[in-house]
N, C-alpha and C positions, 0 to 999 in steps of 0.2 A: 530206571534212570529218570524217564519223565516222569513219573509220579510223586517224586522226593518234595517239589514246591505245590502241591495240589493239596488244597482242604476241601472238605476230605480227602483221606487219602484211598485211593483206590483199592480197591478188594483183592486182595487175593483171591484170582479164581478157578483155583484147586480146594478152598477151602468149603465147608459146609451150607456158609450164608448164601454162596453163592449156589453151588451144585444143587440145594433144595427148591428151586426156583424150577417153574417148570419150562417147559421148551418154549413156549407162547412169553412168559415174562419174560426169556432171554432175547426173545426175538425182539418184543415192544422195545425190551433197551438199547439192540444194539441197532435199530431203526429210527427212535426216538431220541435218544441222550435220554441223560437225567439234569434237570434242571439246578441250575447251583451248582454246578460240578465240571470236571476238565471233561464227561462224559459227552463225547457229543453227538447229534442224531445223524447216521450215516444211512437212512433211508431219505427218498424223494430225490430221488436221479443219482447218487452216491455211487449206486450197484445196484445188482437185481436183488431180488426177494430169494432169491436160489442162491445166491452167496450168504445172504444173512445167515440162512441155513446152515449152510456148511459152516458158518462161525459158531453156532450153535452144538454144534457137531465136534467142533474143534474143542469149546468151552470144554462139555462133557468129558474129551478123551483126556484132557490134560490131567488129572490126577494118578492117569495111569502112563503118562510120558515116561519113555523109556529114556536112560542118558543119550543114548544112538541120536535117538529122537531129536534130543535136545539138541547135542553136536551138529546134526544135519541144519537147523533151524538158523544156529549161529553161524552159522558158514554160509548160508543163501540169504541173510540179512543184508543189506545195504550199508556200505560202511562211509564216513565220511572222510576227508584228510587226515584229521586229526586220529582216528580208530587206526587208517593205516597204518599214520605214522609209527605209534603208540603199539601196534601188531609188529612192525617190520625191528622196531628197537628191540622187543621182548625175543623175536627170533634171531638177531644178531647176538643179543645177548647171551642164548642158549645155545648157542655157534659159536661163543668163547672169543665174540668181538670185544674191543675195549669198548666201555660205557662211555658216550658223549654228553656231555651234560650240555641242558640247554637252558636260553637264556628265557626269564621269564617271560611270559605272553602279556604284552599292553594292552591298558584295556583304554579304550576315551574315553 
């Protein structure tokens, strides 16, 4: 969802570009950013050097994310107003509530 307005657009990384990179390039990126890009360097007091890691860790496993995995992730995600809302209508829904229609969101 955040990547949709990012030029470039962010990597897919499950995919190869990313995965051949070795453990040390993933570390520089996710410590450093990458310049010109929504990439940004989340080392120098961000977290420790032992979280990067485990992000590194994390990168690797995700090609082999199980749906479990996946489920579990979106469920421990932080959700905002709007998600709730938007969660609590789709389950009223599938509970054979009547559909509320709402009024457009203003914007200034």
């Amino acid at each position: 969802m955040y990547g949709k307005g990012l030029y470039p657009k962010p990597p897919d990384l499950r995919q190869s570009e990313t995965q051949n990179l070795s453990d040390g390039e993933l570390f520089w990126i996710i410590e450093n950013g990458v310049r010109f890009t929504g990439m940004p360097a989340f080392g120098g007091g961000h977290g420790s050097q032992d979280d990067t890691w485990k992000l590194v860790l994390f990168i690797r496993h995700l090609p082999q994310l199980s749906e479990q995995e996946r489920v579990d992730m979106d469920r421990m995600n932080p959700k905002g107003p709007d998600d709730r809302d938007e969660e609590k209508d789709e389950q009223d829904f599938l509970g054979g509530e009547p559909v509320q229609q709402k009024a457009p969101a203003k914007h200034h």
